[in-house]
N, C-alpha and C positions, 0 to 999 in steps of 0.2 A: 768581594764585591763592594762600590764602594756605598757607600749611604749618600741621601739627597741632600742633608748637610755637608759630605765630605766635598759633592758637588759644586754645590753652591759657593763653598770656599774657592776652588779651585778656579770658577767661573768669575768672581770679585779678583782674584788676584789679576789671572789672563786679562779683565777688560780692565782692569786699575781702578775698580768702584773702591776707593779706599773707606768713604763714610760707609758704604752699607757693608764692608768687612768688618769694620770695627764695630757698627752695629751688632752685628750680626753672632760677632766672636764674642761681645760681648751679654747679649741675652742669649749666648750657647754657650754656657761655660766647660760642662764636660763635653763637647765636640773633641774629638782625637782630630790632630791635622797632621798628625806623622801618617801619611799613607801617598803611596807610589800613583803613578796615573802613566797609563803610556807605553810603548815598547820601553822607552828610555826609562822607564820608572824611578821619575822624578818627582820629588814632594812640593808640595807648595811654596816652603823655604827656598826651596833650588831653583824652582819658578820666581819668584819674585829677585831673586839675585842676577836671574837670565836678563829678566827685565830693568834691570836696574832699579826696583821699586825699593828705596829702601823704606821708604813710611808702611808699606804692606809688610818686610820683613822685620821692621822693630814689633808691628802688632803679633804676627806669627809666632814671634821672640816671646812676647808678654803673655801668648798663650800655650808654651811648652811647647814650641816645636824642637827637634831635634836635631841640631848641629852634627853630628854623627851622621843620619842616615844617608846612604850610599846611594846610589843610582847604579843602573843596566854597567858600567862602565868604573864602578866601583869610586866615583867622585863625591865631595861630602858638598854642604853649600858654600862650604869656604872654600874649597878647590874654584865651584861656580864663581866666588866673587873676585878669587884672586885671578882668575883668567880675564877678570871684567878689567881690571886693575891694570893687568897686562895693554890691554886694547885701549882705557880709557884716560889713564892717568890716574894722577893723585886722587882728583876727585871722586872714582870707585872707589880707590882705596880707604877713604874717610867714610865715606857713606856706608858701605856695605863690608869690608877687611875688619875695621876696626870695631863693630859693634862686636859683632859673628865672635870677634879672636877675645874682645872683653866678656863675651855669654859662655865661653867654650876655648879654654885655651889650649886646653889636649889636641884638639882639634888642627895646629897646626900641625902637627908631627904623624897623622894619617895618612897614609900611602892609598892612592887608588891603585887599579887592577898594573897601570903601566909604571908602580912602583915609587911617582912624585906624589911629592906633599905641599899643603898648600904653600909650606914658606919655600921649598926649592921654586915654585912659580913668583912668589915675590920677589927673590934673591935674581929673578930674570926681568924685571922691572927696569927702566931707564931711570927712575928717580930712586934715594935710599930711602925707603918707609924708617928707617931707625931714627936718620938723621932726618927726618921731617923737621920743621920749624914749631917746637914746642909750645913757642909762646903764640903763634899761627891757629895749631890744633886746642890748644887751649882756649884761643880767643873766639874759636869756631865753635867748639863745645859749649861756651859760655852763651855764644848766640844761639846755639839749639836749644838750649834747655832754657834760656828766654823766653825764647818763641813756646815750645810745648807748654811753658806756665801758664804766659797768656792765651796760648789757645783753651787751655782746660777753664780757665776765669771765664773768658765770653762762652765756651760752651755751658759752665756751669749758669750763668744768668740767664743766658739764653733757655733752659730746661728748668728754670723757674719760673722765666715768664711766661712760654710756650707750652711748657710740657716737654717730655723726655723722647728725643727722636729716635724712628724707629722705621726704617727702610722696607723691616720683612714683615710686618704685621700682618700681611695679607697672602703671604710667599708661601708654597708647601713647606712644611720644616717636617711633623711628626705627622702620622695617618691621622690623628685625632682632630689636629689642627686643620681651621679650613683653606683650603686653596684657593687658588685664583677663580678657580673654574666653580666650582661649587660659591665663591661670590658671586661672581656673575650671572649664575641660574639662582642664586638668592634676590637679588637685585631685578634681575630681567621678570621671578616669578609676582613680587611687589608690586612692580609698572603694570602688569596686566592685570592683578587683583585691585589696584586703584582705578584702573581705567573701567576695569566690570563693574564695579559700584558705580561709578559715575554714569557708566549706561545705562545700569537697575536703574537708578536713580531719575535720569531723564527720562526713560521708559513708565515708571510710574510714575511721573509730573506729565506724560504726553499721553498716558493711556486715551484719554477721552478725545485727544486730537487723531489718533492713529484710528480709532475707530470710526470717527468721521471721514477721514479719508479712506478706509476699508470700500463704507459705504459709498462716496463719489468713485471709488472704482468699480464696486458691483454695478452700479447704476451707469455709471458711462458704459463697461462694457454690455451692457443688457441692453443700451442706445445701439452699440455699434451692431449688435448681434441683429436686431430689430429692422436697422436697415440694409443689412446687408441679405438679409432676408427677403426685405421691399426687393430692393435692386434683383435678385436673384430671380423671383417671381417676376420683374418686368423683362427681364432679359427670355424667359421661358416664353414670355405672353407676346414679344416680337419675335423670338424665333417661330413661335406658331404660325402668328401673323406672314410672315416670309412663310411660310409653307405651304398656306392655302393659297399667297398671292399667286405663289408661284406652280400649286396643281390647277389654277383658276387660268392662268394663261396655257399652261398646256392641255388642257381643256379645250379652251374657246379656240390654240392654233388646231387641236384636233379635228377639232367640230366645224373648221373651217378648210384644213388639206381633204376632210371627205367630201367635202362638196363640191371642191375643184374637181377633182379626182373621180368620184363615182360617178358625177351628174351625167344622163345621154347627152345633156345640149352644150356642155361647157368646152370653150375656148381649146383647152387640150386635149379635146377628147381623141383625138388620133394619136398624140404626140407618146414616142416610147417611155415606158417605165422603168427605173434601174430601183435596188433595193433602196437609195435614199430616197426616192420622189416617192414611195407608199407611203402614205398619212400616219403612220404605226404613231400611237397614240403617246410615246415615252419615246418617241426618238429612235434614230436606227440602232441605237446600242442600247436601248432600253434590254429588260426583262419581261415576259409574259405575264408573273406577277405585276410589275410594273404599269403594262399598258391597260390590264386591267381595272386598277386603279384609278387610274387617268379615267377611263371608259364612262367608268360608274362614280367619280368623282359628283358631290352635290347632291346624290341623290340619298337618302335615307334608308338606312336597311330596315330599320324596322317595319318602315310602311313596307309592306309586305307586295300590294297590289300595284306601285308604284312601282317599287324595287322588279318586281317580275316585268312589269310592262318595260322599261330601259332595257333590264336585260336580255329580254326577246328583239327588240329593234338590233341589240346590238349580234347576237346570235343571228338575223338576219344580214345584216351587214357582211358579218366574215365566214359566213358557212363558206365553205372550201370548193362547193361546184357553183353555187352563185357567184363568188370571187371570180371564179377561173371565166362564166360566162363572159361578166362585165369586163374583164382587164386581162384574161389571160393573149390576147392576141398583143397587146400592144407592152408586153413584159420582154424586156433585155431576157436576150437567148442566156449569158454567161450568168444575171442572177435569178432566172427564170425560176430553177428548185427549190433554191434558197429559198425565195418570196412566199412560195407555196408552202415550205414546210415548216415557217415563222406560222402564215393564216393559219396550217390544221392545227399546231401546239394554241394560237389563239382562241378557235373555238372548241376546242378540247375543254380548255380552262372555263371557259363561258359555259358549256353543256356539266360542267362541272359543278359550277355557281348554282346551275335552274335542278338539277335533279336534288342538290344538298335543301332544295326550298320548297321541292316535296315531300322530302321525309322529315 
């Protein structure tokens, strides 16, 4: 299985991060990077030869990789390069044939599984690698190894004036070491212990402003409770008011349908009765409760002698054979019983009211 360095190598090759390989290879000195990846299990040499990388393969070179090792298909990385060479030209072959065959030169004479070796794939090349232009690869070589001087001189001043660059600083490498994630819950737990203090902080420079406003809010809302309480009481105090306006009017329409209605000398005194034209004190859908109500509305129960005088007028009004005398001739045939047997539940109730005012 491979390790998170062996990864991490394999992942700098694949994307071509060549600074943080050689970082990387370089503050990882015993990293092994002979190891297979893949059905094809191929090493990262043979990866960077696929790629045509040869600045990845000179570093993999620098840190012991192994020109030998084989893949699924028994191919070493010079087989890899010499098929590049094939496809590519001359130019594979200077970049990647000729390093590989100067690190490893047994390495030509290796047969994979289908029994070629890298030089029978060169000896299949359209150009002769022997008779190359000496003075060409010479001149070529002289310019790389220019170049890598001067590269090593600006990186060297550059890691004098800067400091020494370093890609994985922050990258998992060992369990020990911290990661990414474990910075970032380092970092994120920082921002919110600076931000706490800064809130203690304003918290205790505001105490004595926050209690002031505690206070404007107990007190506003003990306003609001105050009148909402007013309101609530005037709301109770006109719905009463609507209550009696309105047991006061059916009262006075009561005390005004009996006078039409019972009187010998009035205007309808002949005229038929149906169950809406009786005066019922709550209305033809009223309740017996109801009309009684109505009946004795205004009057005082306490006073006693009062209270009794009303409710004998009114016991005289609806006894059931003085009813029947006054109004039974001129009562609708079809609510004739009806009529009759609302009066006796009425003075049921009334005879009910006077005997509770005896005992």
């Amino acid at each position: 299985m491979l390790s998170r360095g062996q990864k991490r190598v394999w992942k700098y090759v694949e994307e071509n991060k060549l600074l943080k390989l050689k970082s990387y290879l370089r503050k990882h000195r015993e990293l092994d990077v002979n190891f297979a990846v893949g059905k094809r299990q191929r090493s990262p040499l043979q990866l960077a030869c696929s790629l045509r990388n040869d600045a990845a393969m000179r570093l993999l070179l620098e840190h012991g990789a192994d020109v030998l090792q084989k893949d699924r298909r028994g191919d070493t990385a010079l087989h890899v390069a010499a098929n590049g060479a094939l496809k590519h030209g001359e130019t594979a072959y200077i970049d990647l044939v000729v390093p590989l065959r100067e690190s490893c030169p047994e390495a030509m004479t290796v047969c994979n599984c289908a029994g070629v070796t890298p030089q029978d794939l060169l000896n299949w090349t359209k150009f002769t690698p022997k008779t190359v232009n000496a003075g060409c690869s010479t001149e070529r070589e002289a310019e790389k190894e220019w170049l890598e001087k001067l590269f090593g001189e600006c990186e060297d001043e550059f890691c004098e004036t800067f400091g020494v660059y370093d890609a994985d600083d922050f990258l998992p490498v060992d369990d020990d070491e911290e990661d990414f994630g474990d910075w970032a819950d380092r970092i994120r737990n920082e921002y919110f212990q600076k931000k706490n203090a800064e809130a203690q902080r304003l918290a205790a420079s505001c105490s004595g402003g926050k209690k002031r406003k505690k206070e404007r809010e107990e007190e506003s809302y003990k306003e609001l409770h105050e009148r909402l309480q007013r309101e609530h009481e005037e709301y109770l105090a006109r719905a009463a008011r609507k209550e009696e306006e309105t047991r006061q009017v059916k009262k006075r329409r009561y005390d005004e349908g009996c006078a039409a209605t019972f009187q010998a000398g009035s205007s309808a005194g002949n005229a038929k009765l149906s169950y809406s034209d009786i005066p019922w004190p709550a209305g033809p859908r009223g309740t017996v409760q109801e009309m009684v109500d109505v009946m004795l509305h205004g009057v005082d129960r306490k006073d006693v002698p009062v209270f009794r005088k009303m409710l004998r007028k009114q016991q005289t009004l609806w006894h059931p054979d003085k009813f029947a005398q006054r109004c039974e001739a001129r009562l609708e045939e079809q609510d004739k019983q009806r009529i009759l047997d609302t009066v006796t539940a009425l003075s049921q109730e009334l005879n009910r009211l006077a005997q509770s005012l005896r005992t």
